[in-house]
Wavefront OBJ file of the C-alpha trace (Angstrom):
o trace
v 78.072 113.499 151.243
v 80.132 111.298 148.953
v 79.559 110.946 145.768
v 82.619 109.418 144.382
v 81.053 105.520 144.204
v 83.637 103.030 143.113
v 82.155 101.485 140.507
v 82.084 104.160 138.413
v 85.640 104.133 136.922
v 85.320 100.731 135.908
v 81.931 101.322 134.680
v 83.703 103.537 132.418
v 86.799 101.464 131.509
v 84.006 98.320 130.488
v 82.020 101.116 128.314
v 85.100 102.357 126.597
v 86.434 98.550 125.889
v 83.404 97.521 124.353
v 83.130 100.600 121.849
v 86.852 99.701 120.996
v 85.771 96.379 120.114
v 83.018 96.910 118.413
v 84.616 99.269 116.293
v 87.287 97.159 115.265
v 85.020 94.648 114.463
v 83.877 96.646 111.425
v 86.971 97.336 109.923
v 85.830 95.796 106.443
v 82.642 96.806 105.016
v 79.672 93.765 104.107
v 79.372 95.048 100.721
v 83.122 93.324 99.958
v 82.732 90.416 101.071
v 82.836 87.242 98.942
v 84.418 89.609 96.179
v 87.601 88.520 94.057
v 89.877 90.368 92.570
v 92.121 89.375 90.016
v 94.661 91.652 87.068
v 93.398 91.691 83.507
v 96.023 92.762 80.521
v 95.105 92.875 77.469
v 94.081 94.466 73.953
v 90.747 96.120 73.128
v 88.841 94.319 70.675
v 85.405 96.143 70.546
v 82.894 98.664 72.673
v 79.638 98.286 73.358
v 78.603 101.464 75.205
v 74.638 101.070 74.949
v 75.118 97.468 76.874
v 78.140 98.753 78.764
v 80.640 95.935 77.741
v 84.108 95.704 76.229
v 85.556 92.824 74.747
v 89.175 92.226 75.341
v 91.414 89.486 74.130
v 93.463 88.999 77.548
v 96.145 87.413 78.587
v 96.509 84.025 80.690
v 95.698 84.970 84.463
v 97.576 82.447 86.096
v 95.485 80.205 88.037
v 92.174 82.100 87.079
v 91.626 81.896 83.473
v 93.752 80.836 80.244
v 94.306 84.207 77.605
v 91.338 84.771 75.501
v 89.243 86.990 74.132
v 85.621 87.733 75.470
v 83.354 90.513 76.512
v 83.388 92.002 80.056
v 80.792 93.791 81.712
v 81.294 97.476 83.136
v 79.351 98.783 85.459
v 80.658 102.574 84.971
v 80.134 103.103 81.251
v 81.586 106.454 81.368
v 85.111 104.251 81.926
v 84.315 103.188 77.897
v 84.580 107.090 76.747
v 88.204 106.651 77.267
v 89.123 103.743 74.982
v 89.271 103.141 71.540
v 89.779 99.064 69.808
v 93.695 98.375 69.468
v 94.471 100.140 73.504
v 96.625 97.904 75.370
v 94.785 97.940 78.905
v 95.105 97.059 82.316
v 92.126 96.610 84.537
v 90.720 94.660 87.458
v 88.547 91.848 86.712
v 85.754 91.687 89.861
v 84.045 88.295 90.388
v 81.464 87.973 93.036
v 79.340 84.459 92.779
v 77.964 84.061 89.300
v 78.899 87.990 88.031
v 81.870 89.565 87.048
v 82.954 93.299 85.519
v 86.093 95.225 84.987
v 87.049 97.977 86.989
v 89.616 100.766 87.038
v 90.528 100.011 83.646
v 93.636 102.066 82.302
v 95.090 102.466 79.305
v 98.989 101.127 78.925
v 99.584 102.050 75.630
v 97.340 103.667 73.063
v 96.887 101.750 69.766
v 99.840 102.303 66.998
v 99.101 105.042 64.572
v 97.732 104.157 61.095
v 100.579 103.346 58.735
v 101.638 106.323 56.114
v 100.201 105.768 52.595
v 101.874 103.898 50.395
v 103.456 106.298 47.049
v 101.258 106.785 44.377
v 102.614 104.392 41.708
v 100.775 106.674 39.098
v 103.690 107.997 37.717
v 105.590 104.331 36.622
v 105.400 104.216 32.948
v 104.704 100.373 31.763
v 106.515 99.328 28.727
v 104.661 96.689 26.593
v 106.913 93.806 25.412
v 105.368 94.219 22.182
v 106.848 96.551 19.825
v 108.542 98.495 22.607
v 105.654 100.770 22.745
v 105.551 102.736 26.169
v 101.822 102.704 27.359
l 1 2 3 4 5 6 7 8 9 10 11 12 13 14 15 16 17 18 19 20 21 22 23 24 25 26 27 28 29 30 31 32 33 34 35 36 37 38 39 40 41 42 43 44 45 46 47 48 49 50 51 52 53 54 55 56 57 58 59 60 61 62 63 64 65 66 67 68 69 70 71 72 73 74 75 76 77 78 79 80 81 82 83 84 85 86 87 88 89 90 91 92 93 94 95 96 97 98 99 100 101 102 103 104 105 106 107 108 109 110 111 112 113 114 115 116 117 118 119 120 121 122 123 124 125 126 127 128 129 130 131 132 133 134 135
């Protein structure tokens, strides 16, 4: 008895075309879709860790937004324990309908040191004009 039937084979070939398919169809996950990416530089302005939001004052984003400052939201606060106001950042700005928030935000240059005190001018002696007394 036979058991080899003929349509087996391409039984097979159909099956294994169809999972090919199908698994190419999903080669981009629902969760993305409709999102927008765009490249945010800027300065730090302020943190607000306890509403998870950093204000920046940008730069122009050509054909997105003109350079301004304003707050962004950030979904991963711990990204905030990394910044101080005056860091030069760069970060992606995610917009998805009516929402937006920064992501992988990295610092490009950490704000200039404090400048060194100015010398004490306690030792200048001030001579009155009046009766050349030295005060």
């Amino acid at each position: 008895m036979n058991h080899n039937h003929p349509l087996r084979p391409k039984s097979a070939f159909i099956v294994m075309s169809l999972l090919f398919l199908v698994s190419c169809s999903h080669s981009k996950p629902a969760a993305d879709a409709g999102l927008k990416h765009y490249q945010l530089t800027g300065n730090v302005v302020a943190i607000d860790k306890p509403n998870k939001s950093l204000t920046v004052d940008g730069d122009e984003i050509p054909g997105f937004m003109s350079a301004m400052e304003m707050p962004y939201d950030v979904k991963d606060a711990s990204l905030l324990d990394k910044l101080a106001p005056g860091d030069r950042i760069a970060a992606d700005i995610v917009v998805k309908d009516d929402q937006s928030w920064l992501e992988n935000i990295r610092v490009t240059k950490p704000p200039a040191p404090p400048a060194p005190p100015a010398k004490s001018t306690s030792s200048l002696r001030v001579l009155w004009a009046t009766n050349g007394v030295a005060a």
